[in-house]
C-alpha positions in Angstrom: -8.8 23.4 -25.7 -11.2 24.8 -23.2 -10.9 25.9 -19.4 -13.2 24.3 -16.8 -13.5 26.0 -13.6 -13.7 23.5 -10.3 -14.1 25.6 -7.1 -11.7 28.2 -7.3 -9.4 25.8 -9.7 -8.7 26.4 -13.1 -7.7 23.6 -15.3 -7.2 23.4 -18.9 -8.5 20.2 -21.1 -7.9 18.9 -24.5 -10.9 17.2 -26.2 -11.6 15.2 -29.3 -12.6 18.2 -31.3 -9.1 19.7 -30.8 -7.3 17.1 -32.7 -9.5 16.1 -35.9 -8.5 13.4 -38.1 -6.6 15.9 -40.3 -4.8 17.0 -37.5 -3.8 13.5 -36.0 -2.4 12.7 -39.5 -0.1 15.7 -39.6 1.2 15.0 -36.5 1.1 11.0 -36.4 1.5 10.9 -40.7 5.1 9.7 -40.7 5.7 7.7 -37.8 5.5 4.4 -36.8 3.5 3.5 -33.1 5.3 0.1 -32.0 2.8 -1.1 -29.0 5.1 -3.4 -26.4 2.6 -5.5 -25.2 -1.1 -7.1 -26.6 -2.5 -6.7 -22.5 -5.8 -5.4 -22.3 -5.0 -1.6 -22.8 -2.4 -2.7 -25.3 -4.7 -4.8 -27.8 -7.3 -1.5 -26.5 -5.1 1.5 -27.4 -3.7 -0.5 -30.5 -6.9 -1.3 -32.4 -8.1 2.3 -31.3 -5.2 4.0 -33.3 -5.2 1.8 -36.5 -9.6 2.5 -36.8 -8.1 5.8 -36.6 -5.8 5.5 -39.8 -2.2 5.7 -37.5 0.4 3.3 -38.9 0.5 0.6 -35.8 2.6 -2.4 -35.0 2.1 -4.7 -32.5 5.3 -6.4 -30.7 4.2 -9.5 -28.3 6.3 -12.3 -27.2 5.7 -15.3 -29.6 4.0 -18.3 -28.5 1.7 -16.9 -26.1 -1.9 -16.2 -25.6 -1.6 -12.8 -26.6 0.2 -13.1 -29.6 -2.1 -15.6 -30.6 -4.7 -12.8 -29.8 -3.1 -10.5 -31.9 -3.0 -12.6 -34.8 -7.2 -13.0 -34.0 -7.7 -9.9 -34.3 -6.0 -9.0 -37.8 -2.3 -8.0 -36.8 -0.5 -10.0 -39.5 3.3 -12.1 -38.2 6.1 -10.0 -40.1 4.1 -7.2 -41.5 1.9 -5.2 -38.2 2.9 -8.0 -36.0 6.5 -9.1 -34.9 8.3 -9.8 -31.5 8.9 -7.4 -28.9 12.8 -6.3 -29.7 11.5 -6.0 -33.5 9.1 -4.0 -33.3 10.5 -1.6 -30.9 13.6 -1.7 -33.9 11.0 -0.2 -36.3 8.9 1.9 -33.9 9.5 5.8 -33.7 7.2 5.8 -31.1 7.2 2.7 -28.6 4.4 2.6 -26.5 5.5 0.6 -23.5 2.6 -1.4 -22.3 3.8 -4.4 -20.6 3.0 -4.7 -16.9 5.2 -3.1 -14.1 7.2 -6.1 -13.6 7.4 -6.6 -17.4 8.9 -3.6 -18.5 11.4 -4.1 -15.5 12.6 -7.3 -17.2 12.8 -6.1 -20.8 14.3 -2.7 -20.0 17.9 -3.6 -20.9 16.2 -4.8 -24.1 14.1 -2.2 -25.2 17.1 1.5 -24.2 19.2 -0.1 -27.2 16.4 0.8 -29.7 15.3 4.1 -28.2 17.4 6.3 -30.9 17.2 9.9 -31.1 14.6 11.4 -31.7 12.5 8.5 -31.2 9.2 9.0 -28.4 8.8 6.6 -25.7 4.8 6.3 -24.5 3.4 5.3 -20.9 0.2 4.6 -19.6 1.2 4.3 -16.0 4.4 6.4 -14.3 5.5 3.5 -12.5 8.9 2.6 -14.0 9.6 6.0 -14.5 9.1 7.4 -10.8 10.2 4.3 -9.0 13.4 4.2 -11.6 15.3 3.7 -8.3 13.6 0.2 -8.1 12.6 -0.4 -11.8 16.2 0.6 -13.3 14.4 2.4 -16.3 16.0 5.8 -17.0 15.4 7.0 -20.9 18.5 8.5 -23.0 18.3 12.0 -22.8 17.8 12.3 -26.5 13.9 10.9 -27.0 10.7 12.3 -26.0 9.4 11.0 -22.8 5.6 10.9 -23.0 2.3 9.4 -20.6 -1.3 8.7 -21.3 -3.5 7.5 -18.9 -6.7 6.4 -19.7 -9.2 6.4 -16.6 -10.1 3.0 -16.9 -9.5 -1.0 -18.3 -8.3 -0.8 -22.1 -11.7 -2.9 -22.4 -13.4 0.0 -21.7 -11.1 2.2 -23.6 -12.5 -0.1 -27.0 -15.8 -0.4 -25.9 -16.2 3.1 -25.4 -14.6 4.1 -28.8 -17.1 1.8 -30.5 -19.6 3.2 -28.9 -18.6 6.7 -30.5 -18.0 8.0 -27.3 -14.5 8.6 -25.3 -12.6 7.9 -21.9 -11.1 10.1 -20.0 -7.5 10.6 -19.6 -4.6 12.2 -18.6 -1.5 13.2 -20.0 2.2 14.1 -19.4 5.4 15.0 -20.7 8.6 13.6 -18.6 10.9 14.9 -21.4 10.9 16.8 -24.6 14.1 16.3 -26.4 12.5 16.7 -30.2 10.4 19.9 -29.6 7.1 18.0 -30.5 6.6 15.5 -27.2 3.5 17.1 -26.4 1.8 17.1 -29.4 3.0 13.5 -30.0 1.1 13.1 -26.6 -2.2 14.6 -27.4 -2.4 13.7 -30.7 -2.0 9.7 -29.2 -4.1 10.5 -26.5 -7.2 11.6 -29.0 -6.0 8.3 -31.4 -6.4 6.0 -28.7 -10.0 6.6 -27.7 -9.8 9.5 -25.0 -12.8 11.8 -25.2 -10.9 15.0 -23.3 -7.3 14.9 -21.8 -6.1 17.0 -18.4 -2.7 17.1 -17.6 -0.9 15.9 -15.1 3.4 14.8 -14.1 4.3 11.1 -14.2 4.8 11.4 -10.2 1.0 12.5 -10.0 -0.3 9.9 -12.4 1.1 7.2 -10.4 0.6 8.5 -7.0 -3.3 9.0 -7.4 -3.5 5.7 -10.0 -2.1 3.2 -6.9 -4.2 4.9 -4.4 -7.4 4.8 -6.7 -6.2 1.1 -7.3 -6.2 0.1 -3.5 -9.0 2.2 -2.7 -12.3 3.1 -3.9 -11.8 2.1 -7.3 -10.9 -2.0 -6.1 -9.5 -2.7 -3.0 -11.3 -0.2 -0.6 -14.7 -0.7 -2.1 -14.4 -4.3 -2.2 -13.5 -4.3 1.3 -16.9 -2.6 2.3 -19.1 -4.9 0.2 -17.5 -7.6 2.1 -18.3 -6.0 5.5 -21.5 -5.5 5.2 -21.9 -8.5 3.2 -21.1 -10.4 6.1 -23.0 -8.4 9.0 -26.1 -9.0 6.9 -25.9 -12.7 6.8 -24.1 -12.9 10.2 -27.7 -11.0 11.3 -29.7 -13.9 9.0 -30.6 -12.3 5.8 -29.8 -14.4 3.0 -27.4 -14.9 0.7 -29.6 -13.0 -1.9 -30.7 -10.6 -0.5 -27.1 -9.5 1.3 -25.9 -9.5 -2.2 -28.7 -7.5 -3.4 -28.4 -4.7 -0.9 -24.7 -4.4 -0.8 -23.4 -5.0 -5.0 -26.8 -5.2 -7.3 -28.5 -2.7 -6.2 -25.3 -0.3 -5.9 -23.2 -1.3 -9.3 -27.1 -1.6 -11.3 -29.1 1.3 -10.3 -27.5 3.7 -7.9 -24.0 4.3 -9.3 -24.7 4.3 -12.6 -27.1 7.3 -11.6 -24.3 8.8 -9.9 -22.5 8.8 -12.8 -24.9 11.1 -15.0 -26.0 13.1 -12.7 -23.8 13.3 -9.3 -23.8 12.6 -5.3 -25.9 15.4 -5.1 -28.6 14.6 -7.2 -28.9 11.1 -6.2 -29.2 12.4 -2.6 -32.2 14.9 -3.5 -33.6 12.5 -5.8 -34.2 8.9 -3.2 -36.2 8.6 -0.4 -36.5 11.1 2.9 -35.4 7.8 5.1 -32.3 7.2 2.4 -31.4 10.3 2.7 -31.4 10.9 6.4 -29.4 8.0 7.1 -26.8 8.8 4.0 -26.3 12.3 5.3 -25.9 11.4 8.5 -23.8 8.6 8.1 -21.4 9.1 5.4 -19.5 11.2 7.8 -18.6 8.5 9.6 -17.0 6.5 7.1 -15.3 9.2 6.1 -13.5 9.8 9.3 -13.5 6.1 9.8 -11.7 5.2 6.4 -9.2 8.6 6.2 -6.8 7.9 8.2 -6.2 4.3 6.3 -6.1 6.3 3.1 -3.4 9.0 5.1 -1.5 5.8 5.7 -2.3 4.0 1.8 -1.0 7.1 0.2 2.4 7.8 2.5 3.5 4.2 1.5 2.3 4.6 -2.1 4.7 8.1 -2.1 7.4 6.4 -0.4 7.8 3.3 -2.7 6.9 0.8 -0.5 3.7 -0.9 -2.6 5.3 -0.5 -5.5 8.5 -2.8 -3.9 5.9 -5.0 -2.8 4.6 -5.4 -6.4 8.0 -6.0 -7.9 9.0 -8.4 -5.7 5.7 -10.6 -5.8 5.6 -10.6 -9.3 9.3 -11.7 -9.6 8.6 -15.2 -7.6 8.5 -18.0 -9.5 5.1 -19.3 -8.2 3.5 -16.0 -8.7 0.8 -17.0 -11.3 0.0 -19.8 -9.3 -0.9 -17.7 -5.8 -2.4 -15.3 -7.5 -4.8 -18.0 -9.3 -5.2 -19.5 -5.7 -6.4 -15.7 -4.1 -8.6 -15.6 -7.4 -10.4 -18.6 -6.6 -10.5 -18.1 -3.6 -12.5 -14.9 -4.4 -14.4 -16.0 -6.7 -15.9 -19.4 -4.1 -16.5 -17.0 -1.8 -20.5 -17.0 -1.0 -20.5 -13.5 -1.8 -19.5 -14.1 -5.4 -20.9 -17.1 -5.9 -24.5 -15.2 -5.0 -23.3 -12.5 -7.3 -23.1 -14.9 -10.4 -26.7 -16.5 -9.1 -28.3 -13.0 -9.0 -26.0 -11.8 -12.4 -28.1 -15.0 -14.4 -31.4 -13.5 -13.1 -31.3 -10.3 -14.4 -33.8 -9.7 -17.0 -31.6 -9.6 -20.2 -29.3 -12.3 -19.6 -32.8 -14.7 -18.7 -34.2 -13.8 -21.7 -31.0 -14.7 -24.1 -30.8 -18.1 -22.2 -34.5 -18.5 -23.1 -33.9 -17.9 -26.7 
């Protein structure tokens, strides 16, 4: 474990090195990880673990694209693959990775199996904070246990492939065996995570559903689109709008960002580029805080997360969300984004070979 000092914050962070494969084994040796759900940080998390020698089970509903997934990628019908009431039977740890909605529906399912002593794993504190709406209160006498990863569970494999690690958080709800936070850090380094900082369940999903609806999807979609649209509603083209607003950002400038910081990329572009981003990014600030002020009061108070619930409880809901999908993905914006995507130099040279 090592402390990092941010500002005049202390925090304290678990990494890889912490929990070596010998380690993982004495904690993880004797139990059995049922994973609810072959989603994409369920099949991510789940292959993560068994490349790193933990006994893993896979419970999926029969007969549907993800158990048929499953079965793709090596999880064998009655032996590491079974349905979603068995496996959580022979789990002592059940890592409950269905979606929001889902683990609303199977709850009444699932508290039978939770015996004592058994753990049960999040990735999200949804049905745990919002238990007023999701029903999903654990028997007093099991651990209680969150990890987060900071990102898709596609990028949670690809990463671990890669050698490297995600980020991720972790969080202990309730420890009725005495061991609920090793069991947590010792999953957290088995499924991928490159360090862990802690956080509460009410934390993790507070700051997850803003992220969500802000800068990591909704809010930074919403400013592509704006500018998008000023650009052509001023005659640039399709390409070129695209180009300045997503290519140029997602290809060259963020990535950047990423390994080096805001600050760097600042000193590091040109004197007009910087000008106008110092001067400007002010603006936007004060411009977009208040709609964040507002984003996170109704994340706090319940009110997206009763929005969620009751969408994906209608009977047509795959079907609308299919239809705002598509109509996404005709947009002109997108459709110049998969034009431009085909033109970059690696993708013209495979469709050349």
């Amino acid at each position: 474990m090592r402390q990092i000092q941010i500002g005049n914050v202390t925090e304290t962070v678990v990494e890889r090195a912490d929990y070596p494969p010998q380690r993982l084994q004495a904690i993880l040796g004797s139990e059995t990880v049922a994973v609810l759900g072959y989603g994409v940080q369920g099949r991510g998390q789940s292959l993560n673990m068994k490349d790193n020698g933990v006994n893993v089970i896979v419970g999926q509903r029969e007969k549907t694209r993800s158990w048929d997934l499953a079965v793709q990628d090596g999880w064998t019908p009655g032996r590491t693959l079974f349905p979603l009431e068995e496996a959580a039977q022979r789990g002592t740890i059940v890592q409950y990775l269905l979606s929001d909605a889902g683990q609303k529906e199977f709850w009444p399912k699932l508290k039978p199996h939770l015996t004592a002593g058994k753990a049960l794993y999040f990735s999200h504190g949804f049905s745990i904070v919002y238990s007023d709406q999701t029903g999903v209160v654990p028997p007093e006498n099991i651990d209680v246990i969150l990890v987060a990863p900071k990102g898709s569970g596609t990028t949670v494999r690809r990463l671990f492939l890669e050698g490297k690690g995600i980020n991720a958080s972790f969080a202990v709800h309730q420890d009725a065996t005495g061991k609920a936070r090793e069991r947590a850090l010792a999953l957290g380094i088995a499924i991928g995570s490159g360090y862990l900082f802690e956080t509460t369940f009410q934390k993790e999903v507070f700051s997850d559903l803003t992220g969500e609806r802000g800068v990591l999807m909704g809010a930074i979609y919403g400013l592509w689109l704006a500018q998008y649209e000023v650009l052509r509603e001023h005659g640039h083209s399709p390409s070129e709008a695209f180009n300045e607003t997503v290519e140029e950002a997602t290809q060259s400038l963020y990535p950047l960002i990423a390994e080096n910081g805001m600050d760097w990329m600042y000193a590091n572009c040109s004197t007009t580029a910087q000008r106008g981003a110092l001067d400007w990014f002010k603006r936007f600030r004060d411009a977009a805080k208040p709609v964040f002020e507002e984003l996170y009061r109704k994340v706090a108070e319940g009110e997206e997360t009763r929005r969620v619930l009751e969408a994906n409880s209608r009977s047509d809901y795959r079907q609308q969300l299919e239809k705002e999908l598509k109509e996404v993905a005709d947009s002109e914006m997108w459709q110049a984004g998969a034009v431009v995507r085909s033109l970059r130099p690696e993708r013209a040279a495979k469709s050349k070979g």
